[in-house]
N, C-alpha and C positions, 0 to 999 in steps of 0.2 A: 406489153410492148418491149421489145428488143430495145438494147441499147445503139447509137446511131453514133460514136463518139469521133470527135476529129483529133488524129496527133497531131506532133510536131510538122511542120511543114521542111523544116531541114535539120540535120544534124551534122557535124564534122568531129570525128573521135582520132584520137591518135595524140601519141606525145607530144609538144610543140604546139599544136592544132591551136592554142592560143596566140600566136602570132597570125593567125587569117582574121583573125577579127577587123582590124581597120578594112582590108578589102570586100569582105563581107558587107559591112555598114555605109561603104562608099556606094553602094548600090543604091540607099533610101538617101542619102542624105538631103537630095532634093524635093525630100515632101515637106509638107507644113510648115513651118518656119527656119526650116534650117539647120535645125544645131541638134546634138544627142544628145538625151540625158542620161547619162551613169550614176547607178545606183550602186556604193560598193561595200562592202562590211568593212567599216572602222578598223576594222584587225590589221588592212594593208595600207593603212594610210602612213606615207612614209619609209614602205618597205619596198621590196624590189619589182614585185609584181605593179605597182602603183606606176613606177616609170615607164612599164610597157602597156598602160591602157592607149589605144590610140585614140586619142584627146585633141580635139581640133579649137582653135581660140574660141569659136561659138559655141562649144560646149558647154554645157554645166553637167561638174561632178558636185555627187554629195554622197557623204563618208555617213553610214549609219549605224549607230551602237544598237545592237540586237541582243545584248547580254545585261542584265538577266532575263528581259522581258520580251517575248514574242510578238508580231506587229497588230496591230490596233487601228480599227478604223480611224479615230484621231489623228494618226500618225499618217496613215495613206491620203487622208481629206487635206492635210498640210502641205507635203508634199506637192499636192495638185497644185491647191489652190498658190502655192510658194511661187511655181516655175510659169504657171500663166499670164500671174499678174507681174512677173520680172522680165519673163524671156517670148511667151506665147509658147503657142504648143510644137513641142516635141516631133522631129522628123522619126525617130524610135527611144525605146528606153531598154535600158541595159542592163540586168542584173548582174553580179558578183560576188557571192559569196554562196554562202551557207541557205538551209531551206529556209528561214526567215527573210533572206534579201531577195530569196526567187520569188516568194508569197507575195512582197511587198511590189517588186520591179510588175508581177502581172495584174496587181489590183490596180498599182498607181496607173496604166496603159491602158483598164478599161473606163477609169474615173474620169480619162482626160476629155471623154467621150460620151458621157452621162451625167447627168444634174444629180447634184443633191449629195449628202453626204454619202457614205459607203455603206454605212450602216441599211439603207434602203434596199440594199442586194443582198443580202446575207442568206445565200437560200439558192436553191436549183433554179437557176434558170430567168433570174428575176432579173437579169442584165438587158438594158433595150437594145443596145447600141454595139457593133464592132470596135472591141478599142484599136490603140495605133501598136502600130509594130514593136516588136515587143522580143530582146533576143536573153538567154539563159548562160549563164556562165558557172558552175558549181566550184568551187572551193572545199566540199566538202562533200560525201557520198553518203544517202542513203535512203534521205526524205521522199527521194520519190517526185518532191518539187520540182525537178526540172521536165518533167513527163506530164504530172498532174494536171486535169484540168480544172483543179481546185486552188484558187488562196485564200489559205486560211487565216482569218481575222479575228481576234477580240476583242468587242464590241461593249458597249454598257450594259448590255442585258445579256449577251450569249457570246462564244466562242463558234463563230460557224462561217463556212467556206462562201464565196463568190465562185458559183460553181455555171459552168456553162462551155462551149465546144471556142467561145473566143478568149477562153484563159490560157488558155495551151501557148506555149512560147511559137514564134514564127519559127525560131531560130535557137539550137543549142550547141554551145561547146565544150566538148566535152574531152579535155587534155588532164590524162589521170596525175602528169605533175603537179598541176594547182593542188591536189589531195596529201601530197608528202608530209606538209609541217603539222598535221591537225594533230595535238595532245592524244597520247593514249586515250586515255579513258571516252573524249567524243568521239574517235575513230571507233570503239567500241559499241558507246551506244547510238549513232545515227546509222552505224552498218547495224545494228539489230533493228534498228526501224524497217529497214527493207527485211527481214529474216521476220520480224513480225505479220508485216505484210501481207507476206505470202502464206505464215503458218494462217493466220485470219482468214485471209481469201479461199484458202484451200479447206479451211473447215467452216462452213458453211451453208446455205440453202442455192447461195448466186453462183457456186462452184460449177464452174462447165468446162469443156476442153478448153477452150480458147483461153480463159484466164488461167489451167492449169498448166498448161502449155508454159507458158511465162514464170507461173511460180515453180514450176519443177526445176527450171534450168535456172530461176535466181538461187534458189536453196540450194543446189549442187556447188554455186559458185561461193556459197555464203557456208559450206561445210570444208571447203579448200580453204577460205581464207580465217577461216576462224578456229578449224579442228584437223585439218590437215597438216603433213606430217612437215612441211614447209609454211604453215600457218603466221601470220605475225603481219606488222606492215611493215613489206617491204614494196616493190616498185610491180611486180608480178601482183602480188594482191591487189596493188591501187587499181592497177587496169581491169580487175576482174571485179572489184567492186563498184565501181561506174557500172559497168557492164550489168551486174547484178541490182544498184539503184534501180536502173531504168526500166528493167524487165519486172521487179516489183511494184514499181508504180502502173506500170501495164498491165500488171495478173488484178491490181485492187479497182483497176479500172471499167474491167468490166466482170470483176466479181461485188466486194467489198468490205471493207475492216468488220473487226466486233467488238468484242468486251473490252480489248485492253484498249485500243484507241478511245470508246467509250469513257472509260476512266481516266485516262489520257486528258481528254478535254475539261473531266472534271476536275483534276491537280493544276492543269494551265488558268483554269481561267477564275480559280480562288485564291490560289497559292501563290499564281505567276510562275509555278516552274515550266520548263524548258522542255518540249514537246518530246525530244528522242529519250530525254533522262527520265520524262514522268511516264514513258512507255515501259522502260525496264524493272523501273521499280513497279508498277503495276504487275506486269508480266512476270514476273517472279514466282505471283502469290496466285496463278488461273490456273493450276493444276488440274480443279475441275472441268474447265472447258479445254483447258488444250493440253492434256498430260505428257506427252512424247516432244510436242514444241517446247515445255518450260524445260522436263528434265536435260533436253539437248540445250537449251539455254544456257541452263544453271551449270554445266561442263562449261559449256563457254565459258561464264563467266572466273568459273574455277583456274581452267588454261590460260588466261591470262595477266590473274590478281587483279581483276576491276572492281574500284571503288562500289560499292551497290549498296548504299545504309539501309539500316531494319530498323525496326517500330518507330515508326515516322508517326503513326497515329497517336501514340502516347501524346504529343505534343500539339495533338490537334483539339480543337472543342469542337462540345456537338455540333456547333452552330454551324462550323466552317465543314463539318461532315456532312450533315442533311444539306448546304448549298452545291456541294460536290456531288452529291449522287443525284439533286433535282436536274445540273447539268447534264449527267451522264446520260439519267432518263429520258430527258429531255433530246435521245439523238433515236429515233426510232429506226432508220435504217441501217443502224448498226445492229439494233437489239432482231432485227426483225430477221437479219444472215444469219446470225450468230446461234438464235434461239427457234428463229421458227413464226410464223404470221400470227401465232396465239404468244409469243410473246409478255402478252401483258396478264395473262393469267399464269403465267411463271417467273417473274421479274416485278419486282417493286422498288418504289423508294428504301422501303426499309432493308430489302435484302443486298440494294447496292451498299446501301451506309453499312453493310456487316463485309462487305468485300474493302471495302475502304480502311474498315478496323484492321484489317488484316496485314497493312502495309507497315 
């Protein structure tokens, strides 16, 4: 069966384009109880961007620390259950930052509208209910989060997405200014999230026009900002890198990740590292499956002196190794792009835990 997926229902791009947001939100404001809830990454709390959320007295803001750890069904179950028992429900919810506050702003918008903990969704499709309005704000470029119709959750038992056509944001804004301050090194590795993306989607079994389509012209924009002769962040890159986010999260959308996301999941959700960081360091070491992706990579990485540490496994026990590849293996429609429907008769536990040694 073809895939049948819904976007974004609006987008506004351009510099500035963060000041439409109050008139934008003045549209719902009279659903459900009233008042917005903003979801914003702790990073701006107090900083200048915080003074221009358009914040009405029946608001509630809440400021969320996403560093070190990536969000958590616990954390989206709180969230809910916080703002209903204080305020009622939400006329929309707002995210703010980075690809952890977008995961969280679309989980917490379908939870407001479904029982039970989050953990009960973790899976295609297992959402009953439309959540409430729901608008995207990035701070940072590359997760693909603000496109996805995936948030991604870790759970007590697993690392996996609330995945369904009502996760998708209503609404995205997307002004490449918000992206200026972000530290070298994460401008590095959440822009190679989207340059993953596509190398993954593009090599593949689920690779077709339509998702190539996307990944050809995110790559193009992702070999200007990172290897071209004008390369670096500057304010032309910001805006090509949004640009590039978005069409990567569109190529993986109706293709789909592989190995390195694969491993990806297994670093996050043993480790607790940090989803764009535990991509790079992953992808470093996939020479075998995607040889011309890592070598253009590893230039990358060269051109611009990025932090990227080696033999992380020395420091690991087996224990924390075989929990890391049971995750990994544990993602079949990663292994099944990547490798092929037979899959399991080329792929084991033990061959992940020897790609894990490698890091």
């Amino acid at each position: 069966m073809h895939k049948n997926f819904k976007g974004i229902e609006k987008t506004v791009y351009g510099r500035g384009s963060f000041d439409q947001l109050g008139t934008i939100l003045d549209e719902k404001r009279g659903d459900n109880d009233k008042f917005m809830l903003f979801i914003v990454d702790n990073y701006f709390k107090d900083k200048p961007l915080s003074k221009r959320i358009p914040l009405k007295p029946e608001d509630v803001i809440m400021y969320i620390d996403v560093d070190p750890h990536e969000p958590t069904t616990d954390q989206v179950d709180s969230i809910r259950d916080q703002v209903l028992g204080s305020k009622g429900l939400p006329a929309g919810v707002i995210g703010i930052g980075g690809g952890s506050i977008m995961d969280i702003a679309k989980a917490v918008s379908l939870m407001f509208t479904n029982e039970g903990s989050s953990t009960l969704y973790q899976g295609l499709n297992l959402i009953k209910k439309p959540g409430i309005y729901h608008v995207g704000v990035p701070t940072i470029s590359g997760t693909g989060a603000e496109v996805s119709m995936t948030a991604v959750l870790t759970g007590p038992e697993k690392k996996l997405g609330l995945k369904c056509e009502w996760t998708v944001f209503n609404q995205v804004v997307l002004d490449p200014e918000l992206i200026a301050t972000v530290p070298r090194n994460w401008w590095f590795y959440t822009g190679m999230d989207t340059y993953i993306h596509c190398i993954e989607s593009e090599n593949g079994i689920l690779n077709n026009a339509y998702s190539h389509a996307y990944a050809e012209q995110a790559l193009k924009l992702c070999r200007d900002i990172f290897l071209g002769p004008a390369s670096g962040q500057t304010p032309e890159n910001d805006d090509k890198l949004m640009v590039a986010s978005l069409m990567g999260g569109l190529s993986l959308t109706y293709s789909e990740v592989g190995v390195c996301h694969a491993l990806s999941y297994g670093l996050s959700k043993i480790l607790g590292m940090r989803h764009c960081f535990a991509n790079c360091v992953a992808f470093n070491h996939l020479e075998d499956y995607y040889p011309e992706g890592v070598r253009e990579f590893r230039e990358m990485v060269r051109k611009h002196n990025i932090d990227l540490p080696q033999g992380l496994s020395k420091d690991w026990s087996d224990e924390q190794i075989t929990a890391m590849a049971k995750v990994s293996y544990n993602l079949p429609h990663m292994w099944n792009h990547a490798v092929g429907p037979d899959w399991k008769d080329k792929v084991t536990v033990e061959s992940i835990e020897e790609l894990f040694r490698r890091l």
